[in-house]
KEKE-3310 file (N, C-alpha, C; in steps of 0.2 Angstrom, whole numbers, plus 5000, padded with zeros to 4 digits):
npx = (5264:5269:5275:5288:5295:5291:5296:5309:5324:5323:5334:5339:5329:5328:5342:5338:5331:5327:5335:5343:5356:5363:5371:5374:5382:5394:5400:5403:5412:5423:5427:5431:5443:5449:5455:5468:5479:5479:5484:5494:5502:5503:5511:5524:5527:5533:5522:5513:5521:5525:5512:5509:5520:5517:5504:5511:5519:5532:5541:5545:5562:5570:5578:5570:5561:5567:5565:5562:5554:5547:5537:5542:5541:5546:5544:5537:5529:5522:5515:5508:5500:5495:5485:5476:5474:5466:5455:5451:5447:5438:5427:5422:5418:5409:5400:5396:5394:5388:5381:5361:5354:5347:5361:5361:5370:5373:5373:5381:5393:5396:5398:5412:5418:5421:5427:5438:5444:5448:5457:5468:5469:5477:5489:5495:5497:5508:5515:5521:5533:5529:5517:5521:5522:5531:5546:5564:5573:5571:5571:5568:5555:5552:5559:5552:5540:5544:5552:5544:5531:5517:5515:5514:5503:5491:5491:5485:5474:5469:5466:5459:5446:5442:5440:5432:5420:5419:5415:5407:5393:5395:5390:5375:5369:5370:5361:5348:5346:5340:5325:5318:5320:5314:5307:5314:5327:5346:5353:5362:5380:5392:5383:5377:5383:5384:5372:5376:5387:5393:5396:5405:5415:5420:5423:5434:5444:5447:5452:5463:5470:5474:5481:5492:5496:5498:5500:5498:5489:5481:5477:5468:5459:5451:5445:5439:5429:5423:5418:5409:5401:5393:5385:5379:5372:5371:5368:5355:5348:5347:5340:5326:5322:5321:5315:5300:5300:5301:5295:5287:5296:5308:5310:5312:5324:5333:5333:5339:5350:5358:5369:5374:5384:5398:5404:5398:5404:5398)
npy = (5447:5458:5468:5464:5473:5485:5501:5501:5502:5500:5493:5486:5478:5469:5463:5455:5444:5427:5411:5406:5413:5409:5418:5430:5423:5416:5427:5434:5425:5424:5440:5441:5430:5437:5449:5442:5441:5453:5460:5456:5456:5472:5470:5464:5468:5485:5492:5495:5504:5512:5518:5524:5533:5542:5547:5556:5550:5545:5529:5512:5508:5501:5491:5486:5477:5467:5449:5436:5425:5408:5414:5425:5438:5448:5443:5451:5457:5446:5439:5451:5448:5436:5442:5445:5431:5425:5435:5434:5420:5416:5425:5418:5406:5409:5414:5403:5390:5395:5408:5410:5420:5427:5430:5443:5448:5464:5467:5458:5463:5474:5472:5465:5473:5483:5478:5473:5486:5490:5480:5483:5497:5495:5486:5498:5505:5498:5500:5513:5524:5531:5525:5513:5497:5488:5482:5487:5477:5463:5449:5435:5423:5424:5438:5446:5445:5449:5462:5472:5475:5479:5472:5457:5460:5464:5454:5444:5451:5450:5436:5432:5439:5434:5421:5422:5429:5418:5406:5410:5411:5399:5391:5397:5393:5379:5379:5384:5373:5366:5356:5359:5373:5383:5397:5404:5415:5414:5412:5404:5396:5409:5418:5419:5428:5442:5449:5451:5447:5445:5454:5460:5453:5456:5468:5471:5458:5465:5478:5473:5469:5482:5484:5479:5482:5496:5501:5502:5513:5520:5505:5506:5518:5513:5503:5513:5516:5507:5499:5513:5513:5501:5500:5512:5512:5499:5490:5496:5495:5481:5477:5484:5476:5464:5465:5468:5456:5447:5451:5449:5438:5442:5456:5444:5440:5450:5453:5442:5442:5455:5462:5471:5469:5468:5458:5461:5471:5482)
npz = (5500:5494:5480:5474:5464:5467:5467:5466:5456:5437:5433:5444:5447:5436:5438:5447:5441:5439:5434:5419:5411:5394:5385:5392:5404:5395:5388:5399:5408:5395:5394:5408:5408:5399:5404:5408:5399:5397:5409:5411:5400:5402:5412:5407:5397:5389:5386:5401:5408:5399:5397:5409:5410:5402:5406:5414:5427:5434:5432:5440:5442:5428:5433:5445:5439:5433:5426:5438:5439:5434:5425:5421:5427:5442:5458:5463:5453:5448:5462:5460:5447:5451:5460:5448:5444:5453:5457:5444:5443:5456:5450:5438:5443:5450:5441:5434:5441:5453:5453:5452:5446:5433:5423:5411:5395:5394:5409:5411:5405:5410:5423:5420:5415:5424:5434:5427:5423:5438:5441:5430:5433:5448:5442:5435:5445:5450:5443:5444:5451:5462:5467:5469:5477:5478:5485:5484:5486:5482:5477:5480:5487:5499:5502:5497:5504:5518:5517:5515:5522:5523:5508:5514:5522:5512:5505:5514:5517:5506:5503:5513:5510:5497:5501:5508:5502:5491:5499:5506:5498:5490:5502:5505:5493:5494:5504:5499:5489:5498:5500:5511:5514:5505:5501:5513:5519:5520:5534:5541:5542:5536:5533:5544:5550:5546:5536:5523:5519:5508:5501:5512:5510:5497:5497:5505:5499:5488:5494:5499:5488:5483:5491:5490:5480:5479:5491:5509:5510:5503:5500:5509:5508:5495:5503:5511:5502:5494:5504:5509:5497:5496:5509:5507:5495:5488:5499:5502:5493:5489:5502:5504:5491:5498:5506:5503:5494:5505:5516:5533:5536:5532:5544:5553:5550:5550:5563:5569:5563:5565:5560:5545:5536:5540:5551:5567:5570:5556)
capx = (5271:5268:5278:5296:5300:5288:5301:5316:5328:5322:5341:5339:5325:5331:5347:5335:5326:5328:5336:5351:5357:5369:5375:5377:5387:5399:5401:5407:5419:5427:5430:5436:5448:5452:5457:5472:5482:5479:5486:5501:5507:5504:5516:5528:5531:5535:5515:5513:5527:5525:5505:5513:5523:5510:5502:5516:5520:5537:5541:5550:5567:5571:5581:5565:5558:5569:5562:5566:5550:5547:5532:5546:5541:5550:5541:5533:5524:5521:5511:5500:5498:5490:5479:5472:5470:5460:5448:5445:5443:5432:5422:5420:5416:5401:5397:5395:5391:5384:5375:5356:5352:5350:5366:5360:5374:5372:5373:5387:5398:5396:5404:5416:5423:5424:5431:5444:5445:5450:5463:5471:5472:5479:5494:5499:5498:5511:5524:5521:5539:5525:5513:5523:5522:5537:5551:5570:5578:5566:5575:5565:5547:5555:5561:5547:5534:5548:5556:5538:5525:5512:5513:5511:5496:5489:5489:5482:5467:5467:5465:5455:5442:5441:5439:5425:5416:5416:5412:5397:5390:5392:5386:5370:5367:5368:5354:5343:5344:5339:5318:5314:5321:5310:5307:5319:5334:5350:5356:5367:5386:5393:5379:5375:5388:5382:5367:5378:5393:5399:5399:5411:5422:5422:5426:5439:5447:5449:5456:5469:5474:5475:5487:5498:5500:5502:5502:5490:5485:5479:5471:5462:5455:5449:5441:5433:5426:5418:5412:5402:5395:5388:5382:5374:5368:5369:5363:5349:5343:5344:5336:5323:5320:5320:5309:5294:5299:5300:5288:5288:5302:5316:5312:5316:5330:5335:5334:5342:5357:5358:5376:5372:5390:5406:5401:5402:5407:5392)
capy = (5450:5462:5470:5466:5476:5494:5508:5498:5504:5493:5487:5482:5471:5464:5458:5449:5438:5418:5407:5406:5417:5407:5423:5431:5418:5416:5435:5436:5422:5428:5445:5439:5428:5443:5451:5441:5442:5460:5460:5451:5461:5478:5470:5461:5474:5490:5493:5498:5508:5519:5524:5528:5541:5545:5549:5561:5547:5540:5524:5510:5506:5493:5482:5483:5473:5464:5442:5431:5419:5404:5416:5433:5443:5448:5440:5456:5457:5438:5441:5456:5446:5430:5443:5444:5428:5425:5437:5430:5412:5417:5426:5414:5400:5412:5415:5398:5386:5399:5412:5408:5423:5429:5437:5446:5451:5470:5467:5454:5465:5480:5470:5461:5479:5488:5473:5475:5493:5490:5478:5487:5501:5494:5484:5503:5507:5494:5500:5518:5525:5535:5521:5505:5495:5485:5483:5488:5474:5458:5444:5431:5426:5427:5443:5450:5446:5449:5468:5476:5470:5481:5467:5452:5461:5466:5449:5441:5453:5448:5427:5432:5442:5432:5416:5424:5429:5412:5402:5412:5409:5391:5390:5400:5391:5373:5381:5385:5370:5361:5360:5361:5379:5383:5402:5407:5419:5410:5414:5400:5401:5414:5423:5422:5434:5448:5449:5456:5446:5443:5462:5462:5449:5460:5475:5466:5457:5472:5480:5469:5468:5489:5487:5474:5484:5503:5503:5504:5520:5517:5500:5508:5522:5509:5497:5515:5518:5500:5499:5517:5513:5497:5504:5518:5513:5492:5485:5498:5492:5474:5474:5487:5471:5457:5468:5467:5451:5442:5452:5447:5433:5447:5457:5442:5439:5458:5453:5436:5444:5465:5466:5473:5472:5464:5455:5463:5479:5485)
capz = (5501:5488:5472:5476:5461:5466:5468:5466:5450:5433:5430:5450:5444:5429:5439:5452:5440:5440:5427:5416:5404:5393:5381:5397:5407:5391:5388:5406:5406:5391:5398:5414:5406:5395:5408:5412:5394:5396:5414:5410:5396:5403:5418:5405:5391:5392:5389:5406:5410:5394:5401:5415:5408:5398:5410:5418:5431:5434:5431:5442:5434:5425:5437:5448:5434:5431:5430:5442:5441:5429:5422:5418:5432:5447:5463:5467:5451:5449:5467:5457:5440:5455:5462:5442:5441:5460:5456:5436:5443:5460:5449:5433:5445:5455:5438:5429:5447:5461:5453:5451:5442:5424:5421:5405:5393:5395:5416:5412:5402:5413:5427:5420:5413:5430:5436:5422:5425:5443:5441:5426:5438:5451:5437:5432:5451:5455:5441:5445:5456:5468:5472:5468:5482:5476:5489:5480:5485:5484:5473:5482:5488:5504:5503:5497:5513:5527:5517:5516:5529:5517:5503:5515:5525:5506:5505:5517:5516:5499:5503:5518:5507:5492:5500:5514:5497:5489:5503:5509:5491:5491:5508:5503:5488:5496:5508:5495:5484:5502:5499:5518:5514:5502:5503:5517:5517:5522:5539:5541:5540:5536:5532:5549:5554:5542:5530:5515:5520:5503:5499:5515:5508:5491:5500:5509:5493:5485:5498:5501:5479:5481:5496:5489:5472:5480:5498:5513:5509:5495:5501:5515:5503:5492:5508:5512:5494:5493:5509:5510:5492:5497:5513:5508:5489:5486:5502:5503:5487:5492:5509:5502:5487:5501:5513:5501:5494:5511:5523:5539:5538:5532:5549:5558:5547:5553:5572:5571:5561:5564:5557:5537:5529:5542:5557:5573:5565:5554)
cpx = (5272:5273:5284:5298:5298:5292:5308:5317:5326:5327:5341:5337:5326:5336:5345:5332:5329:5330:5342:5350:5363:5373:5380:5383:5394:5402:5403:5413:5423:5430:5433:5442:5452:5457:5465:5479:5482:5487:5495:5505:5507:5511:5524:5529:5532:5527:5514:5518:5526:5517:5506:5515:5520:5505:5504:5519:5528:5539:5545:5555:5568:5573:5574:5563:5559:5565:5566:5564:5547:5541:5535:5545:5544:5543:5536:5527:5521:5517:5505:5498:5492:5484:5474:5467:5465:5457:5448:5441:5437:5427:5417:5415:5410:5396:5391:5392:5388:5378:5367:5349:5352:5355:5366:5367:5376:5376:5380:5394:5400:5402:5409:5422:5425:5427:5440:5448:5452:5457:5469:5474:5477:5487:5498:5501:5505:5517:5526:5527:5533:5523:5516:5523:5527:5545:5558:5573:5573:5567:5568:5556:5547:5556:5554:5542:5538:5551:5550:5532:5519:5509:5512:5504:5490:5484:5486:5475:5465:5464:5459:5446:5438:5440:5433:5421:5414:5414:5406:5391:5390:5389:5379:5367:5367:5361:5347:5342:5341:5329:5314:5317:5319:5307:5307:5325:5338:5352:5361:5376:5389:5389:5372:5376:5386:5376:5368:5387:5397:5400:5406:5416:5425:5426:5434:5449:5452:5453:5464:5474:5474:5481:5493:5501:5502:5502:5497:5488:5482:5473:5466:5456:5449:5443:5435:5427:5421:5413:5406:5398:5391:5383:5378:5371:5364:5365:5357:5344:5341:5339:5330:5318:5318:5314:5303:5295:5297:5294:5292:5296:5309:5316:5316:5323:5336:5339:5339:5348:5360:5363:5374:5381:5398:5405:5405:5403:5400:5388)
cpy = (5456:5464:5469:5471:5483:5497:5507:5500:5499:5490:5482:5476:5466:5457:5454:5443:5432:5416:5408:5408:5414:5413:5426:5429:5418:5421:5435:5430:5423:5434:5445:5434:5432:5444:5448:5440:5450:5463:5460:5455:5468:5477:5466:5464:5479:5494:5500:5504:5514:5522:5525:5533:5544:5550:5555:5558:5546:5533:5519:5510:5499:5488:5479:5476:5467:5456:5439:5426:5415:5409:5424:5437:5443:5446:5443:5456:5451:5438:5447:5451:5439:5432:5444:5439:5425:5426:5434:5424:5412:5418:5422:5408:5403:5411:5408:5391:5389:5401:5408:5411:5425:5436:5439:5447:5457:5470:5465:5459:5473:5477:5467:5469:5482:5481:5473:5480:5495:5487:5480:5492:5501:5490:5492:5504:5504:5496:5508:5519:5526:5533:5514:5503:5487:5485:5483:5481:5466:5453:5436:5432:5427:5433:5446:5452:5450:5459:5473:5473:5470:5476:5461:5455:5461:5459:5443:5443:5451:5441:5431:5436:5437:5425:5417:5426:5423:5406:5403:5411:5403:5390:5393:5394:5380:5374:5383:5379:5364:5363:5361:5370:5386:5392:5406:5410:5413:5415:5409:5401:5409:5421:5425:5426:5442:5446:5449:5454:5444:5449:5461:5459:5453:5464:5473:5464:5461:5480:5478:5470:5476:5488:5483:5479:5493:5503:5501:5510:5520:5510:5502:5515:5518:5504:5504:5517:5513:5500:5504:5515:5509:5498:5510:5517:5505:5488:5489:5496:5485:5473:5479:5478:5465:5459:5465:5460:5445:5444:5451:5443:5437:5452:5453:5439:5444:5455:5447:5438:5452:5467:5466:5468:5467:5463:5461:5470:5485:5482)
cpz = (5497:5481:5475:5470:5461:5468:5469:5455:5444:5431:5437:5448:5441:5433:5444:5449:5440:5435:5425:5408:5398:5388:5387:5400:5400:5390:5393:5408:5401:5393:5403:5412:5398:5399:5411:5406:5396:5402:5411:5407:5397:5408:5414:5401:5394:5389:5394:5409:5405:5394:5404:5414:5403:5401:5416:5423:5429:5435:5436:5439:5433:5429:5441:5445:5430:5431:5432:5442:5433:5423:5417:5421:5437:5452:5464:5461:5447:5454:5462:5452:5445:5456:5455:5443:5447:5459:5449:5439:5450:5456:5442:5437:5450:5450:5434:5436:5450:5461:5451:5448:5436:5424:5414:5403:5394:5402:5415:5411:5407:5420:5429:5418:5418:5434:5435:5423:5434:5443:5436:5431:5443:5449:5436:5438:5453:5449:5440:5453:5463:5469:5472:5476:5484:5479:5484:5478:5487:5480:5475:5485:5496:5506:5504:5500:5517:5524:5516:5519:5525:5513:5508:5520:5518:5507:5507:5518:5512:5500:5508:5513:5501:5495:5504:5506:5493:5494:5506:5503:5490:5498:5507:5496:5487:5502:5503:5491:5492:5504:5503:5518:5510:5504:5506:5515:5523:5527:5544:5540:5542:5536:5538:5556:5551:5536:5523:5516:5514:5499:5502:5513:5500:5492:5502:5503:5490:5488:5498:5492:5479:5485:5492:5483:5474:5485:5502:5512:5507:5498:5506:5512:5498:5496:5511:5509:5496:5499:5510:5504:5494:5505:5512:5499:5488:5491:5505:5498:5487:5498:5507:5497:5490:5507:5508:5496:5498:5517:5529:5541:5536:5538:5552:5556:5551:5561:5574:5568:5560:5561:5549:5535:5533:5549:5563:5575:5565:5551)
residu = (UNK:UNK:UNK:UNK:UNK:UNK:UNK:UNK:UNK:UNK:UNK:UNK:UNK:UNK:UNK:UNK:UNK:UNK:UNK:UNK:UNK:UNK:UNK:UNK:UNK:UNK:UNK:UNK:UNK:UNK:UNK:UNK:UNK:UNK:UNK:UNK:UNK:UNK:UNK:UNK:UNK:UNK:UNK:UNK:UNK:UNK:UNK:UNK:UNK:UNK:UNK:UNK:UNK:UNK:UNK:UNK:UNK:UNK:UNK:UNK:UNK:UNK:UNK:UNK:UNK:UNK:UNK:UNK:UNK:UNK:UNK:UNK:UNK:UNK:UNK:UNK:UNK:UNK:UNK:UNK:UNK:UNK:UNK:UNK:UNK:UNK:UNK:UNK:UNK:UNK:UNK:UNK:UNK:UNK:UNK:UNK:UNK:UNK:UNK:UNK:UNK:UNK:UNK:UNK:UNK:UNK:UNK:UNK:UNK:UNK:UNK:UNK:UNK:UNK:UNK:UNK:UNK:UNK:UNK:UNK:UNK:UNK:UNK:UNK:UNK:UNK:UNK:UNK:UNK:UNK:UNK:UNK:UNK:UNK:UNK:UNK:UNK:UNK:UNK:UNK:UNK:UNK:UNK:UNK:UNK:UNK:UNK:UNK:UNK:UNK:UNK:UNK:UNK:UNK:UNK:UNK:UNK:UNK:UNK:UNK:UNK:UNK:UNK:UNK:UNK:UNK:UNK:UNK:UNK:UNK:UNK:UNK:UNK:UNK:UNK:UNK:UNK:UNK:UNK:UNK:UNK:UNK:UNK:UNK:UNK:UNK:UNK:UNK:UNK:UNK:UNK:UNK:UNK:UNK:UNK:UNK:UNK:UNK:UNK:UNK:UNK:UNK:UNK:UNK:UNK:UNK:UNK:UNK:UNK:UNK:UNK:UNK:UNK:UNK:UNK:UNK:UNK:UNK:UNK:UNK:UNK:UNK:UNK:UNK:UNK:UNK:UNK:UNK:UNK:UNK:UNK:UNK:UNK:UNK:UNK:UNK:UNK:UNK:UNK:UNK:UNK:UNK:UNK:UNK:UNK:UNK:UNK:UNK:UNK:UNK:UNK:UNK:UNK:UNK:UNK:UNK:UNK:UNK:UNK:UNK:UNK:UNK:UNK:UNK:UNK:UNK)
# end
C-alpha cells in the first residue's frame, strides 16, 4: 500500500500515529477545563467589558448584564457560558474515550489553545454593543429564543453540529473495535453520509456558537472560514494519508460515499 507518510507534512504524521499519550491526554483536559473559569469570569466581572474598551469597542450596559440566572448571568449570557461548557466536555470525552491516536503534548496544547482562543473570542463578541447578539429586553429563557430568532437558530446549529460530531466518532470507533473490520474505513452511519462528517459537524458547531454570541453574520463568516479550510487544506491531507494508506479499498470508499465534508452538499 506503500508509505502512508511519503509527501505528507511531519506534524501530519506524528498526529496519525497509534497509541496513548497519557501527558498528552491530561494536558488537554486541563486546558479545556481551563477554559471554562476563564469563560465565566470574562462574562461575570467587568474583565470582559474593560478589553473591550481596550480595544476601542463599546460595551453593552450594565442592565444588559445584569443576573437573572442561579449561575449570576442573564439568560443570554448563561446560554454563551453553556456553549463553553458543550464544546470542553464533547472535546474532553473524544479526547480521553474516542480518540485512538497519540495526542502528543505539543499537538494537544496547540489545540486546546485555538479552541480557547475561539471561544474567548466569541465571550468578548457577545459583550461588545456592535456584535452582541443579546436581545434588550430578555429577562427570561423564554424571552430570549422567541425576541431574537438569530440566538435560537445559533442554537440549534450549535446542538445540531456538536452532537453530529460526537456521534459519528462513536459510531466509527465501535466499527473499528469490531475485528471482522479489521483494516477498513468506516462507512457506516453517519459516516456514510460524508467522508469527513465530523469536520462538517465542527464546522457546523462552531457556526452555530459564533451566531448565537454575535449574529448570523458573523456565524456564517465563520461556517465559511471552517469549511474552506477544511476543504481545501485538512481533508486534502487526510484523504492524500488514507489513499496511500488504504490503496484500492479508499477508492471504493470514494465511490460508495462521494460527499467529502456535509452530506448531499459537498
Amino acid at each position: 500500500m506503500g508509505n502512508s507518510q511519503q509527501d505528507l507534512p511531519a506534524w501530519f504524521a506524528e498526529t496519525r500515529k497509534k497509541g496513548v499519550s497519557e501527558a498528552g491526554n491530561a494536558l488537554f483536559t486541563i486546558l479545556r477545563l481551563s477554559d471554562l473559569p476563564l469563560q465565566y469570569y470574562l462574562l461575570s466581572s467587568e474583565l470582559g467589558l474593560n478589553i473591550v474598551r481596550k480595544l476601542g469597542g463599546t460595551t453593552i450596559s450594565n442592565a444588559v448584564t445584569s443576573p437573572a440566572t442561579s449561575i449570576g448571568l442573564s439568560p443570554y449570557h448563561t446560554l454563551v457560558f453553556g456553549l463553553a461548557i458543550g464544546s470542553a466536555a464533547k472535546q474532553i470525552y473524544w479526547c480521553l474515550r474516542v480518540s485512538d491516536s497519540k495526542f502528543e503534548p505539543g499537538f494537544s496544547s496547540m489545540i486546546a489553545a485555538y479552541n480557547t482562543f475561539l471561544n474567548t473570542l466569541n465571550t468578548l463578541l457577545s459583550l461588545w454593543a456592535m456584535t452582541s447578539n443579546r436581545p434588550m429586553i430578555a429577562d427570561t429563557w423564554g424571552e430570549l429564543f422567541t425576541s431574537r430568532s438569530s440566538v435560537a437558530f445559533g442554537a440549534a446549529l450549535y446542538g445540531l453540529g456538536l452532537c453530529t460530531e460526537w456521534w459519528c466518532e462513536v459510531q466509527r470507533k465501535r466499527f473499528k473495535q469490531d475485528p471482522a473490520n479489521k483494516g477498513k474505513l468506516c462507512t457506516e452511519g453517519l459516516f456514510g453520509l460524508a467522508r469527513n462528517i465530523n469536520y462538517g459537524g465542527y464546522t457546523l458547531w462552531r457556526a452555530g456558537y459564533s451566531t448565537v454570541c454575535a449574529g448570523l453574520p458573523l456565524g456564517m463568516g465563520v461556517f465559511v472560514f471552517l469549511a474552506g479550510d477544511f476543504s481545501q487544506r485538512a481533508i486534502p491531507l487526510m484523504e492524500m494519508y488514507l489513499s496511500k494508506k488504504y490503496g484500492r479499498h479508499w477508492e471504493e470508499v470514494k465511490q460508495k460515499v462521494p460527499q467529502k465534508l456535509f452530506p448531499y452538499v459537498y
